[in-house]
SEBAKE-781120 format. One line per 2 residues: number of its first residue (from 1); their letters; for each residue x, y, z of C-alpha. Coordinates in nm, 4 decimals. Layout:
N
NUM = A = X,Y,Z ~ ...
END
This chain:
370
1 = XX = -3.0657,-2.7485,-1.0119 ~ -3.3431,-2.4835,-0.9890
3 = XX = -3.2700,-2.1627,-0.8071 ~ -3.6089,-2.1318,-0.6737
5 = XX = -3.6030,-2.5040,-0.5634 ~ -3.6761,-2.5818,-0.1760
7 = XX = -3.3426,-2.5466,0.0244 ~ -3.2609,-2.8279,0.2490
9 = XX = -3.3349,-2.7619,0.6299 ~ -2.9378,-2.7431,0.7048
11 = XX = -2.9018,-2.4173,0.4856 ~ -3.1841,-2.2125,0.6713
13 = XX = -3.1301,-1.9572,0.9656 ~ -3.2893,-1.7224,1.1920
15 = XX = -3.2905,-1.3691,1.0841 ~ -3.0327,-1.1762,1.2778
17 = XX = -3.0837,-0.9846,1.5601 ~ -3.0070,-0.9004,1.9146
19 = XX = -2.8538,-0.5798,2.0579 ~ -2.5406,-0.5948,1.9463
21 = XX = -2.5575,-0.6509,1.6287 ~ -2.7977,-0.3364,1.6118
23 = XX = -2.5909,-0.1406,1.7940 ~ -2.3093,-0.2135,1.5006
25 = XX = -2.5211,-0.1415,1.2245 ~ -2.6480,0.1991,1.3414
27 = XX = -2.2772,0.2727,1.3756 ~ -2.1688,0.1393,1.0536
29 = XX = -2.4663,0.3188,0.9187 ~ -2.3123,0.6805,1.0732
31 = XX = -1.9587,0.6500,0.9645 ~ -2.1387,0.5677,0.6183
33 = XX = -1.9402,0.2174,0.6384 ~ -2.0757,-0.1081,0.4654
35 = XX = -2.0022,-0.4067,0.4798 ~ -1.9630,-0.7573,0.2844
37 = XX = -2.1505,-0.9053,0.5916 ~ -2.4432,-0.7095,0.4860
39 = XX = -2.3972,-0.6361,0.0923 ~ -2.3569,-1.0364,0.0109
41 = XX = -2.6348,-1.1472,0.2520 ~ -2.4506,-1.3241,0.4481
43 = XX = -2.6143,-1.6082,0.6837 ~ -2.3689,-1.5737,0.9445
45 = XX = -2.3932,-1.1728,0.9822 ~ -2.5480,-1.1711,1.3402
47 = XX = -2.3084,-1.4689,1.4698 ~ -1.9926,-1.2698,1.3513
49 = XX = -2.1308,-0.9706,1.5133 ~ -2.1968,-1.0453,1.8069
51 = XX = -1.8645,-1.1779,1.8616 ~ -1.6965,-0.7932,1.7007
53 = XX = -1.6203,-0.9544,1.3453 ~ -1.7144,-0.7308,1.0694
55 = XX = -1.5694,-0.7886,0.6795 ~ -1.5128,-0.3687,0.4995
57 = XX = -1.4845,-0.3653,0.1204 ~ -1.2129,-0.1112,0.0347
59 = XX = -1.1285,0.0005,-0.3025 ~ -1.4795,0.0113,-0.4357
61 = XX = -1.8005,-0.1902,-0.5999 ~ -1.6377,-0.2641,-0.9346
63 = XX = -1.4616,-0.5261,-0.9992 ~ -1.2290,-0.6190,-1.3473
65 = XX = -1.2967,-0.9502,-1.3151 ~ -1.6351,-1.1553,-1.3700
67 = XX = -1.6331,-1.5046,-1.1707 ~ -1.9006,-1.6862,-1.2132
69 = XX = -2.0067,-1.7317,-0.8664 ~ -2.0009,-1.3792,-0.7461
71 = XX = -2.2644,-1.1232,-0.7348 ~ -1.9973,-0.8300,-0.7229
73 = XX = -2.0482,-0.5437,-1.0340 ~ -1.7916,-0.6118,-1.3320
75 = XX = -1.6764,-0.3491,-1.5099 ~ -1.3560,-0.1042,-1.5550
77 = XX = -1.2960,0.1731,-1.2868 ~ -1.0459,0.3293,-1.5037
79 = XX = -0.8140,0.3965,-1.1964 ~ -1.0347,0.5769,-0.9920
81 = XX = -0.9072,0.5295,-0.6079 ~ -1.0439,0.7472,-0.3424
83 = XX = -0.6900,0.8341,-0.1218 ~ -0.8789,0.9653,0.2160
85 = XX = -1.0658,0.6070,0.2195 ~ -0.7540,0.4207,0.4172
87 = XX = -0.8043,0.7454,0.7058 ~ -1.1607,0.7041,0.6594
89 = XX = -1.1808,0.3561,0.7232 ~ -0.9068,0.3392,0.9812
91 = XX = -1.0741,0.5668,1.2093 ~ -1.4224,0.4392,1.1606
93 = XX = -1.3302,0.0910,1.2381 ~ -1.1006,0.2276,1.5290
95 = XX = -1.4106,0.3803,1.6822 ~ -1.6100,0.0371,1.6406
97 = XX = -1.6162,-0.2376,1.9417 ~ -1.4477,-0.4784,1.6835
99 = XX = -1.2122,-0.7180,1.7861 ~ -1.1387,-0.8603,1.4140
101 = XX = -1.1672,-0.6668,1.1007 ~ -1.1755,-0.8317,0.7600
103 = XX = -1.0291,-0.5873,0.4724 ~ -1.1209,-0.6691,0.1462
105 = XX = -1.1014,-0.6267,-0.2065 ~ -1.2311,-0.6080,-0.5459
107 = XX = -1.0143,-0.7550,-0.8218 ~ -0.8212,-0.3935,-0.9183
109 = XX = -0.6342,-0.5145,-1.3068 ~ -0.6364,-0.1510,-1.3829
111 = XX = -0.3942,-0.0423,-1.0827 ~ -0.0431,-0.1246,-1.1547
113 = XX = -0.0201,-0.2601,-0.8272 ~ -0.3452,-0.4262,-0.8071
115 = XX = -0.4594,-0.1955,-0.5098 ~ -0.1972,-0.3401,-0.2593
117 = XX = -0.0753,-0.0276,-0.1566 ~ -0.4331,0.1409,-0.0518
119 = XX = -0.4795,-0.2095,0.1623 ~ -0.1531,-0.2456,0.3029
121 = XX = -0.2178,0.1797,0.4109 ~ -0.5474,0.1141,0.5445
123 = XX = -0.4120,-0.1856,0.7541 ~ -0.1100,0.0604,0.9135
125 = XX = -0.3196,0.3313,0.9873 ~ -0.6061,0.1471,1.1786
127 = XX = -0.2895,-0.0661,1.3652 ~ -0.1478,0.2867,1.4503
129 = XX = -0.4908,0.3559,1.5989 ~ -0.6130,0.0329,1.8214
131 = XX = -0.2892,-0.2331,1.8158 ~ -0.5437,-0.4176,2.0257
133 = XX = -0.7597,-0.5036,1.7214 ~ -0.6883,-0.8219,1.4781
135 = XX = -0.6659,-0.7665,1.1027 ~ -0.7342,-1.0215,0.8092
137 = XX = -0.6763,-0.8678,0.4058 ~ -0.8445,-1.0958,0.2285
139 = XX = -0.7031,-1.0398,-0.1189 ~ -0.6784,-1.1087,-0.4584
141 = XX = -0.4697,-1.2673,-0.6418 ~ -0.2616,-0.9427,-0.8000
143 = XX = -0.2323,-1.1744,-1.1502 ~ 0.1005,-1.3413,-0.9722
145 = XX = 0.2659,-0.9743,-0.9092 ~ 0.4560,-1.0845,-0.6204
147 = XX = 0.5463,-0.7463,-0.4804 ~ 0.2173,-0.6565,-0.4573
149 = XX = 0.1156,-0.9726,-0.2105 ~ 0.4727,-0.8390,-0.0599
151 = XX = 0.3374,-0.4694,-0.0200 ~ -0.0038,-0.6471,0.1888
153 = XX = 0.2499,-0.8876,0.4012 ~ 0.4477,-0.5783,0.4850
155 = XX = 0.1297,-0.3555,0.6225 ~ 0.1211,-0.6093,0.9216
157 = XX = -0.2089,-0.7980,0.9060 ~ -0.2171,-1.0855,1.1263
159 = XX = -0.3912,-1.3183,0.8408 ~ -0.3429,-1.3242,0.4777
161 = XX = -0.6107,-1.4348,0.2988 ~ -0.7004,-1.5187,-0.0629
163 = XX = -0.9179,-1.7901,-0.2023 ~ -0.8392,-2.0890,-0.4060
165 = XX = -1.2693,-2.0622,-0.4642 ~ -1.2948,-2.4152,-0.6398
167 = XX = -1.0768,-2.7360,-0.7016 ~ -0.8340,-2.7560,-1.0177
169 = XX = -1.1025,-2.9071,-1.1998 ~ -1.3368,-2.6123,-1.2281
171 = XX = -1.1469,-2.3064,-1.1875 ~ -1.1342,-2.2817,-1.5546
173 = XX = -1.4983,-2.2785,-1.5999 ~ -1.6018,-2.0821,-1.2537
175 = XX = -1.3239,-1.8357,-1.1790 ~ -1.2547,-1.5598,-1.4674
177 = XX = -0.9811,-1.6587,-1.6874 ~ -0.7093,-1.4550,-1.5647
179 = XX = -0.7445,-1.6130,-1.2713 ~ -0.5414,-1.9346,-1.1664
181 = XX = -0.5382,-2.2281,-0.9519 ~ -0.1414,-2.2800,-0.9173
183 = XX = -0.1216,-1.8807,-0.9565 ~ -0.3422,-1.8366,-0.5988
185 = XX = -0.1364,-2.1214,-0.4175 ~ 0.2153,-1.9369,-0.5167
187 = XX = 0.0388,-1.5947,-0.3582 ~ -0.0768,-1.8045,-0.0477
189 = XX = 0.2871,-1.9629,-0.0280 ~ 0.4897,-1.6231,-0.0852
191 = XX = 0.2829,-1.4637,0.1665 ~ 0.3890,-1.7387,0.4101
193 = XX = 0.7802,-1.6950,0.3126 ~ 0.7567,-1.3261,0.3129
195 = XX = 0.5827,-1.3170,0.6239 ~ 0.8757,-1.5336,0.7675
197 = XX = 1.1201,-1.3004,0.6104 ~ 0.9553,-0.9998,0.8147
199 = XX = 0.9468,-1.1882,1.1578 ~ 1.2989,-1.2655,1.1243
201 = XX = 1.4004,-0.9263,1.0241 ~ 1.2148,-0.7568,1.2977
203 = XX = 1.3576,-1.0126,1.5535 ~ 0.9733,-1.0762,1.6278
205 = XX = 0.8757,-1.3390,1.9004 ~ 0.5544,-1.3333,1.7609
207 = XX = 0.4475,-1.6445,1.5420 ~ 0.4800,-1.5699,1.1575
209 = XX = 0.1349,-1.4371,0.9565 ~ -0.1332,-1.6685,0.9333
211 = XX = -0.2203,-1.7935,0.5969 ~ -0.6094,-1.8853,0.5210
213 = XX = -0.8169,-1.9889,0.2041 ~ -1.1858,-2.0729,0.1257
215 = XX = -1.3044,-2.3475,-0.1194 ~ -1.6714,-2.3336,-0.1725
217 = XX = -1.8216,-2.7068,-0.2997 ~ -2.1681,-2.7896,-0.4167
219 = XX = -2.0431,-2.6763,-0.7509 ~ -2.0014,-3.0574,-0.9188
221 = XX = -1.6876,-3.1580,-0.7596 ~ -1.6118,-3.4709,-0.6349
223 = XX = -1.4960,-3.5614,-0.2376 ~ -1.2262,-3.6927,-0.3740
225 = XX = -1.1080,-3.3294,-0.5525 ~ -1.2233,-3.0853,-0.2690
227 = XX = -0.9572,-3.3428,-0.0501 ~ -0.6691,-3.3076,-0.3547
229 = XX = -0.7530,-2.9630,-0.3087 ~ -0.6926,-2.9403,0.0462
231 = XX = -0.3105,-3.1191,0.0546 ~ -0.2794,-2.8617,-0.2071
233 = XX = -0.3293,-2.6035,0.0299 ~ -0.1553,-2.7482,0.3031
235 = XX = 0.2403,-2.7666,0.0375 ~ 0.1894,-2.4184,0.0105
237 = XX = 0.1876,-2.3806,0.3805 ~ -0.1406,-2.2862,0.4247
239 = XX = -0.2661,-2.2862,0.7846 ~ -0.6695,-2.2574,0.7588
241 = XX = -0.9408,-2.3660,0.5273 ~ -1.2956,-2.3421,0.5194
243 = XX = -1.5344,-2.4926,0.3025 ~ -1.8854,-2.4027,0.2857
245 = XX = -2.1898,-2.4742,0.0324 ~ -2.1845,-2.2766,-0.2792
247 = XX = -2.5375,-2.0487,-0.3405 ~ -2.6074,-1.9425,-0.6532
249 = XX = -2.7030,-1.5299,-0.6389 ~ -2.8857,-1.5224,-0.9528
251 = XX = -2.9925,-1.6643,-1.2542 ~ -2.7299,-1.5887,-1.4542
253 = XX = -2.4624,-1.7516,-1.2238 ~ -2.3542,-2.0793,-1.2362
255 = XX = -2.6060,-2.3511,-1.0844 ~ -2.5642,-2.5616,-0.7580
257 = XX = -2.4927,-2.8793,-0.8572 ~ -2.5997,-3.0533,-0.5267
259 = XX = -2.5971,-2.9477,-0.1552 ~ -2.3781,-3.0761,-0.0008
261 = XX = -2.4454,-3.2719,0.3455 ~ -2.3287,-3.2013,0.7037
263 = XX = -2.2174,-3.5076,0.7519 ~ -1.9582,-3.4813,0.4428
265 = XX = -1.8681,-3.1606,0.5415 ~ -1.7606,-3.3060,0.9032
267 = XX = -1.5596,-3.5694,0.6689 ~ -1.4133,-3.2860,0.5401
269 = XX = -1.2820,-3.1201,0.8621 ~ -1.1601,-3.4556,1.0062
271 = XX = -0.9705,-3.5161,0.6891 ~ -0.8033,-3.1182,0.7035
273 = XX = -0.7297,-3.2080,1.1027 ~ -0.5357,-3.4563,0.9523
275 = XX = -0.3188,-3.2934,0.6854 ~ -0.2300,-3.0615,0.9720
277 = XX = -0.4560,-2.7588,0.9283 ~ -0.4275,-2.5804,1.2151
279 = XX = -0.8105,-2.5244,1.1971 ~ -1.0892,-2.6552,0.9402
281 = XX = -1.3901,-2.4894,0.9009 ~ -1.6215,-2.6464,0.7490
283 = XX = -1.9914,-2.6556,0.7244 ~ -2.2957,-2.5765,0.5057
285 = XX = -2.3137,-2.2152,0.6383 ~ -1.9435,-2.1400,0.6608
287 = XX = -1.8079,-1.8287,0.4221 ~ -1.4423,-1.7420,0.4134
289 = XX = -1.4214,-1.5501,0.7226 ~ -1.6950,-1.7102,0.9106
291 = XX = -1.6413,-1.6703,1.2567 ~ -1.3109,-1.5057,1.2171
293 = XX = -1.2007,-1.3988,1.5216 ~ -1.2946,-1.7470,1.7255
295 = XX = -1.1156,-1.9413,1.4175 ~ -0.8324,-1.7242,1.4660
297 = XX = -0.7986,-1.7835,1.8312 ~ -0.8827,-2.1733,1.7903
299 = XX = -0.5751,-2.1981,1.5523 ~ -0.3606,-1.9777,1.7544
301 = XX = -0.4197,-2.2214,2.0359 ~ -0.4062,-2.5451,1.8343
303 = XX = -0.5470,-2.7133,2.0604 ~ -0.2691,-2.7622,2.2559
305 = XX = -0.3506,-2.5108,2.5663 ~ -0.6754,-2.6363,2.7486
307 = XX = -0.6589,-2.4092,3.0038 ~ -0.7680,-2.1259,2.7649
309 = XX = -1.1224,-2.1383,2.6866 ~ -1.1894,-1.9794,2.3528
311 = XX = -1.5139,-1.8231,2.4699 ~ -1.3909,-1.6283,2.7705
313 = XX = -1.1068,-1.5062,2.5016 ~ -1.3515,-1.3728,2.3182
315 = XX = -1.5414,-1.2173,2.6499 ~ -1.2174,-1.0579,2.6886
317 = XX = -1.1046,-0.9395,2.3753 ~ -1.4592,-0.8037,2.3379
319 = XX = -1.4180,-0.5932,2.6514 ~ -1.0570,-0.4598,2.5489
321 = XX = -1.2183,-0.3550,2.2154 ~ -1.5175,-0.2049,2.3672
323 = XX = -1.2470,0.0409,2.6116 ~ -1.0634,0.0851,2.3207
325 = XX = -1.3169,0.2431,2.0751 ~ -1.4447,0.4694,2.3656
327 = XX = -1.0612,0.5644,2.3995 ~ -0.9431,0.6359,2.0184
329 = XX = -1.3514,0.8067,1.9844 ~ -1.2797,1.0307,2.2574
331 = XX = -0.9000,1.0951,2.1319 ~ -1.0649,1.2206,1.7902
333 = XX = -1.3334,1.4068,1.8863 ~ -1.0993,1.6136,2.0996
335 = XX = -0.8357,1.6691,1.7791 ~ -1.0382,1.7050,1.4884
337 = XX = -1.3260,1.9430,1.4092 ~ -1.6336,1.7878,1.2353
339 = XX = -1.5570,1.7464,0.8814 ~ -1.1929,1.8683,0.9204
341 = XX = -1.0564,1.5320,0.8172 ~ -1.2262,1.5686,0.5035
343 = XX = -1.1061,1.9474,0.4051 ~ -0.7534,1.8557,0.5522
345 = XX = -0.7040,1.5376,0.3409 ~ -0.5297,1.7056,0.0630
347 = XX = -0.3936,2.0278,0.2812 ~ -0.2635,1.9376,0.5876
349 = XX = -0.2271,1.5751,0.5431 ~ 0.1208,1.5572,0.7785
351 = XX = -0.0362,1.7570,1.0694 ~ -0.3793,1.5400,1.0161
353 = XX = -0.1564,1.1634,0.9628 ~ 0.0557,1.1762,1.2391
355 = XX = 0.4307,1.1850,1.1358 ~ 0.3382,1.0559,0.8118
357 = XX = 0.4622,1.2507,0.5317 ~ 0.2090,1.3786,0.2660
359 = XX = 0.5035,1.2349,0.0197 ~ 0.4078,0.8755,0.1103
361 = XX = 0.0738,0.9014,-0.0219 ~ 0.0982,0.8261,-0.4032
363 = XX = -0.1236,1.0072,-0.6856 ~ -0.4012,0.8201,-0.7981
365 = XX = -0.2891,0.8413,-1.1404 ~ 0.0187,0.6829,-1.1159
367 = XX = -0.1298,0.3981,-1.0152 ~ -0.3347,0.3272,-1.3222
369 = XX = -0.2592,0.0389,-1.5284 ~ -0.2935,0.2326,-1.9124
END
């Protein structure tokens, strides 16, 4: 199918807008913070922002593997990690009226651990700042290294996410070749046991993590394969999907085969309400953390509370994180100097992290994969 050929009316929105979501992007733009939302062109930027859902790449642009659907840069970063970017991040996020962060990744094959640790750092140190706040790592697949999806379980997000991307079928001939269909649903299962291993060891009331993957269609799979997929999901104990229409970023990507119609995406999320998803989203817009926060809530609730209405949850958890960010901005501004984070990070890094030792902060170059 051409690129430049006519989209159908289902795939076209209104250019974002309203004050919110400027207000958010002049402050990304000042704590010199981008986002996926923005740097993929996402469709869905000015919904998620309005309701204090933002997606942060961490670990930088590069990536060491080359999918065939994605726009991201491939190449080799030879191990270069920049260790003040968890602080960084945490406390420009913390100073943000977000209710629900997204952390993500580039594929990192030339850390030994994949990156894990930087996440899983990031995640602790912007929980140690607003516990009010929900976090999602949406990560890779760390080429079946289990103690590296361990090492992300263990920061504390309240989702785990990685994406299956495509059914069995074509993840040979769309994903890069290290990657692996039954390799991603043994990360998205382990993350589910290992999650239930931390709940039980911390005596935890709360529920264990919550487990989420993305399948994008439109590729030239069948109905009948995107469903196979989904039970897939569902034995390794995987509690949301979404499915949305695959969009081909350039010419040299792979082509959409077909776009896919609402209606058969609706067949999709009756058929995932069924194999006892907690939630399905699915649509032609939807991208893997669409709407995060509100499909966090809806499968929190799972249906089964009707006196909470998802909206006013949202009202409220956008006023908490509005108090918040005021709170943890004002807390800063009154301990650190301008630019003192910066010349502390590799002085005074226990006075500047809390009771953190500087010790727990590994060199970048031990992390590189040689």
């Amino acid at each position: 199918m051409d690129r430049f050929a006519p989209k159908p009316s289902w795939l076209k929105v209104r250019a974002p807008g309203g004050e919110r979501y400027h207000e958010l992007k002049q402050t990304l733009r000042e704590h010199d913070l981008h986002t996926v939302c923005e740097e993929a062109r996402c469709p869905n930027v000015g919904e998620c922002w309005r309701e204090g859902t933002a997606t942060v790449m961490l670990l930088g642009d590069t990536c060491t593997r080359g999918c065939r659907f994605c726009a991201v840069t491939t190449g080799n970063p030879r191990g270069a990690v920049d260790v003040r970017e968890p602080e960084h991040v945490a406390r420009a996020i913390a100073r943000m009226g977000l209710t629900y962060v997204v952390m993500t990744m580039v594929n990192r094959d030339d850390l030994l651990d994949g990156g894990a640790e930087h996440v899983a750092t990031t995640v602790q140190r912007l929980r140690e700042l607003r516990a009010d706040i929900l976090i999602e790592t949406l990560v890779g697949d760390f080429q079946g290294h289990m103690s590296s999806v361990d090492t992300i379980v263990d920061g504390g997000p309240d989702v785990f996410a990685h994406n299956v991307e495509v059914v069995r079928h074509l993840t040979r001939s769309i994903r890069d070749a290290r990657c692996g269909y039954d390799q991603s649903l043994a990360v998205l299962l382990r993350a589910k046991e290992r999650g239930r291993s931390v709940q039980v060891a911390a005596k935890s009331a709360d529920g264990p993590i919550v487990t989420k993957s993305s399948i994008m269609v439109g590729l030239g799979e069948t109905a009948e394969q995107v469903v196979e997929t989904m039970r897939d999901l569902r034995s390794a104990d995987v509690d949301v999907v979404t499915i949305g229409q695959y969009l081909r970023p350039t010419a040299r990507h792979a082509e959409v085969q077909r776009f896919v119609t609402p209606e058969e995406f609706d067949e999709f999320a009756r058929i995932g309400g069924e194999l006892g998803f907690a939630y399905v989203a699915s649509g032609p817009l939807v991208r893997s953390s669409y709407k995060a926060a509100e499909v966090f809530l809806k499968s929190m609730l799972r249906g089964n509370d009707a006196a909470v209405d998802v909206a006013d949850a949202l009202e409220a958890r956008l006023a908490t994180a509005e108090r918040e960010a005021a709170r943890v901005s004002e807390h800063l501004a009154r301990t650190l100097e301008p630019g003192a984070l910066a010349e502390a990070a590799f002085r005074d890094l226990p006075e500047v992290l809390g009771s953190r030792s500087a010790s727990t902060l590994l060199s970048a170059e031990s992390l590189v994969r040689r």
